[in-house]
C-alpha positions as CSV (number, residue, x, y, z in Angstrom):
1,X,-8.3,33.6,11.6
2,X,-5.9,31.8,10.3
3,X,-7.1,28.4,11.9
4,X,-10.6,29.1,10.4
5,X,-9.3,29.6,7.1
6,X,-7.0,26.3,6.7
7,X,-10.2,24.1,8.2
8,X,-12.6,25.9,6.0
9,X,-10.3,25.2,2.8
10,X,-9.3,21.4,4.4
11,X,-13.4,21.1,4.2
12,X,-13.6,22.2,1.0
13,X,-10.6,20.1,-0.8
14,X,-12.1,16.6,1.6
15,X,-15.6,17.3,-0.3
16,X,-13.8,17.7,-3.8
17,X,-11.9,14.3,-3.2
18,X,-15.1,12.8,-2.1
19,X,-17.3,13.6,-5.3
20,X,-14.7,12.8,-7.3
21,X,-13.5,9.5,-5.9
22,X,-15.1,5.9,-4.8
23,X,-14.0,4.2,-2.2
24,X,-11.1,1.5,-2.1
25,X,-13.4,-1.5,-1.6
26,X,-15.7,-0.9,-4.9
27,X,-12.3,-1.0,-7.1
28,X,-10.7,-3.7,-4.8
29,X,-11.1,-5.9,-2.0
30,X,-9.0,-5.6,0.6
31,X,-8.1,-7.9,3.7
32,X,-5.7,-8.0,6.4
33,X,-3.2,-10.9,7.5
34,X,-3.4,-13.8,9.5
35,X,-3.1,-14.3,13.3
36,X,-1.4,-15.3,15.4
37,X,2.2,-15.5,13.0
38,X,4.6,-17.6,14.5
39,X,7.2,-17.8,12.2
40,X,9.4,-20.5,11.8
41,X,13.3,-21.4,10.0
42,X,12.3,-24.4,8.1
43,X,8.7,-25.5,6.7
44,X,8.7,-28.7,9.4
45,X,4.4,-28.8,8.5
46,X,3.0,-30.1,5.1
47,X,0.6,-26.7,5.6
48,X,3.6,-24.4,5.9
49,X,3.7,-21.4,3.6
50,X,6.5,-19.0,3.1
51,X,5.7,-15.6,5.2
52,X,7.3,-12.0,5.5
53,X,10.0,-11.7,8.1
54,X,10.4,-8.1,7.3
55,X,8.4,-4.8,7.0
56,X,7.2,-2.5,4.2
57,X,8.1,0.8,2.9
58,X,6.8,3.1,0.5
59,X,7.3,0.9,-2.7
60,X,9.6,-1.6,-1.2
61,X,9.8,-4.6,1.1
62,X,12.8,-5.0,3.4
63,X,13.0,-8.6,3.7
64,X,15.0,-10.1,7.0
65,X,15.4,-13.9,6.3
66,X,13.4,-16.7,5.0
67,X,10.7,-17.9,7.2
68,X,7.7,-20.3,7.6
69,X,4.5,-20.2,9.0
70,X,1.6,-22.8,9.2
71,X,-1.2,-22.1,7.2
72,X,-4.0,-24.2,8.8
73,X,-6.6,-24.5,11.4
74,X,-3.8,-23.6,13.7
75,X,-4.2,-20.1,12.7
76,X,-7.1,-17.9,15.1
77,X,-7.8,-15.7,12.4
78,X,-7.0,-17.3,8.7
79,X,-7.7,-15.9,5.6
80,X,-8.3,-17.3,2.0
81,X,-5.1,-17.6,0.2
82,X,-5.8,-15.7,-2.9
83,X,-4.6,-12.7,-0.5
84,X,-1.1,-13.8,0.0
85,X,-0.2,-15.3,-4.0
86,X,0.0,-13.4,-7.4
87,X,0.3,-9.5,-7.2
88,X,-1.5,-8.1,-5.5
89,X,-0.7,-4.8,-2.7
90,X,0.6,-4.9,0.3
91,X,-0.1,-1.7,2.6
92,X,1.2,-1.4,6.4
93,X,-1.2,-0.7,9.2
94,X,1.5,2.0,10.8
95,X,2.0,5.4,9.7
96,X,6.1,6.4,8.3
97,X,7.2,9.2,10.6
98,X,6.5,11.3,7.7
99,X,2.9,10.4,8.3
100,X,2.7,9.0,5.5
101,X,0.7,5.9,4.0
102,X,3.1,2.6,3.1
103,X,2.2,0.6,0.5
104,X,4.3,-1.8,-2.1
105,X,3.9,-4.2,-4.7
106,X,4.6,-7.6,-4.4
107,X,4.7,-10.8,-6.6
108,X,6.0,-13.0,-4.7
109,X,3.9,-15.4,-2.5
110,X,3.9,-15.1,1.0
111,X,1.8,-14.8,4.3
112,X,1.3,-11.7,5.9
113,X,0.3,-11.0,9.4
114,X,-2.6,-8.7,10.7
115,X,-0.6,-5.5,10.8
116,X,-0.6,-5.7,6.6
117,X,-3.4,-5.6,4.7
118,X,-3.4,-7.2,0.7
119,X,-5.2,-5.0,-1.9
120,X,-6.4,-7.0,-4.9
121,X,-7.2,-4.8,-7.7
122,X,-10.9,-5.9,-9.3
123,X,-11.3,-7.5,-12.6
124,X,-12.1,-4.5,-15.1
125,X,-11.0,-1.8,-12.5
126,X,-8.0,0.0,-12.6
127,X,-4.6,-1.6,-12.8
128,X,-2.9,-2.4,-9.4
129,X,0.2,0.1,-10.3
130,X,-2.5,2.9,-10.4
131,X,-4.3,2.1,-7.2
132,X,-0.6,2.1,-5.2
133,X,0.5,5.2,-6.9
134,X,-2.8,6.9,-5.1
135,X,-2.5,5.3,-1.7
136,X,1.5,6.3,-1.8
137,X,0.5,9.9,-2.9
138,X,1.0,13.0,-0.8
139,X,-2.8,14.0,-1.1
140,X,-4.3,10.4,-0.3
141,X,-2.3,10.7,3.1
142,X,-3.4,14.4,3.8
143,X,-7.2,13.2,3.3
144,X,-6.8,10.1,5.3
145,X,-5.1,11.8,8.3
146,X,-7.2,14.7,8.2
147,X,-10.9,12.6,8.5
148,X,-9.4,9.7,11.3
149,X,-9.9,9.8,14.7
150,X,-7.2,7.0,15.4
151,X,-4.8,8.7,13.3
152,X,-5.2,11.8,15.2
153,X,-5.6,10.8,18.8
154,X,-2.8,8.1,18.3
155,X,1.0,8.5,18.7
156,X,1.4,5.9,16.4
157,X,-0.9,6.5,13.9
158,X,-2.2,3.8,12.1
159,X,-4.8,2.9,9.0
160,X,-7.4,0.1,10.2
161,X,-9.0,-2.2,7.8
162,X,-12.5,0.0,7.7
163,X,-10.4,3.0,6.8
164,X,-8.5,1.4,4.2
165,X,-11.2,0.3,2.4
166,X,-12.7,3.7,2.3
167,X,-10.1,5.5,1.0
168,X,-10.6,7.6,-2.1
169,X,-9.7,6.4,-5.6
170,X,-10.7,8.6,-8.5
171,X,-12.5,5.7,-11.1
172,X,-11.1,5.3,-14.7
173,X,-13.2,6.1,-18.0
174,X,-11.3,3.7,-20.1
175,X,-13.2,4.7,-22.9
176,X,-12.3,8.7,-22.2
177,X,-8.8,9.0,-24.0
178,X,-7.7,11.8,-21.9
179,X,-8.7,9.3,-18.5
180,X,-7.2,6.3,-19.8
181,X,-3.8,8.8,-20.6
182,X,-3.6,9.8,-17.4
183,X,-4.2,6.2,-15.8
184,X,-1.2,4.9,-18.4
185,X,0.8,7.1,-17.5
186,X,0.8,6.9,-13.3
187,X,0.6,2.7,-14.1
188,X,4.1,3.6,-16.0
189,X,5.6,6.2,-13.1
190,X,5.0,3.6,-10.7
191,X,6.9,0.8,-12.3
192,X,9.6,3.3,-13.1
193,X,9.5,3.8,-9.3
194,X,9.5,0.1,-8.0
195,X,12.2,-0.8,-10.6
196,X,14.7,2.5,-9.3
197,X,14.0,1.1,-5.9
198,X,14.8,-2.0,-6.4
199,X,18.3,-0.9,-7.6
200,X,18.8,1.5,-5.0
201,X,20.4,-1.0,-3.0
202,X,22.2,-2.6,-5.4
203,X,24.1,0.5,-6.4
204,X,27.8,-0.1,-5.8
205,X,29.0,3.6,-5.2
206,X,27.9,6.8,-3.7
207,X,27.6,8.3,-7.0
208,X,25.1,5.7,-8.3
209,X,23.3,6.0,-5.4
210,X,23.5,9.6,-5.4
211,X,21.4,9.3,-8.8
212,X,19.0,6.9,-8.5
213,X,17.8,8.4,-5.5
214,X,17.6,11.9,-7.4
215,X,15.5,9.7,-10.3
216,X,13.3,8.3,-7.5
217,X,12.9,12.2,-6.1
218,X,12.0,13.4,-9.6
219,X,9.7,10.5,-9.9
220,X,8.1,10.6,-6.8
């Protein structure tokens, strides 16, 4: 009974996110990295390009070291640079443990490889903040792990590029004042939240630490 209850209301919620959301890829266009990613120390090629040696979390990149890759016809699968310059989103093709989506903002340039996929936010649409404070939210997970097959038949669950650009985003009246409001304000709660990250691990004691991570909490 209660099996048929929680898929019944699970069908009923998935429908209300549907008719009131577009999918990613009308508000953005979205692309993963290159292949293969043979990173190197120094930028010994004229093509080389700075690349992520690192992964991502939700709303922040855990950079490992300065690295290199060459971004030429050496590459199997290359991609037009505008992904990998200029903000833009990054959001990792594996699952947290919390089964939850991973997605971050970043400004600086560098290549990714295949396993991340860059989200650039369309001229006119919403603003990039808004579109990562969906894809990191709780219910954007639930819906996305409730309608894939990988992500349930996998035991490391994982978002592939089809998915990704399916994924739900409610559209912005910007000339509704109460749409535009609530658009402002997630645009503001995420910068609050990439900015108390980003201090996180500068905090010098336990005690600061201790509070930014009950800010980020409270944000989150």
């Amino acid at each position: 009974e209660f099996l048929t209850y929680a898929d019944t209301s699970s069908t009923h919620l998935i429908n209300k996110i549907k008719n009131a959301s577009k999918p990613l890829n009308e508000m953005a266009d979205v692309q993963r990295g290159v292949t293969p990613f043979h990173l190197m120390d120094e930028p010994i090629y004229p093509t080389c390009r700075h690349a992520l040696s690192g992964s991502v979390r939700r709303y922040t990149i855990e950079k490992k070291l300065d690295a290199y890759i060459r971004f030429d016809e050496t590459l199997a699968e290359p991609k037009p640079e505008r992904y990998f310059i200029g903000p833009r989103i990054l959001l990792r093709e594996i699952i947290s443990r919390q089964f939850r989506l991973q997605a971050v903002k970043a400004t600086e340039d560098f290549v990714t490889n295949k396993s991340m996929q860059s989200i650039l936010a369309a001229d006119g649409g919403p603003d990039t903040n808004y579109i990562l404070g969906l894809l990191n939210s709780n219910l954007v997970s639930w819906y996305f792990l409730k309608i894939s097959n990988i992500a349930q038949r996998d035991d490391f669950p994982k978002i592939v590029l089809k998915e990704s650009r399916s994924l739900p985003i409610r559209p912005i009246d910007f000339t509704n004042p109460t749409d535009k409001a609530a658009h402002d304000r997630m645009v503001q709660l995420v910068e609050q939240m990439l900015t108390l990250q980003k201090q996180l691990p500068e905090a010098r004691t336990g005690h600061d630490q201790t509070h930014l991570q009950r800010q980020i909490n409270a944000t989150d």
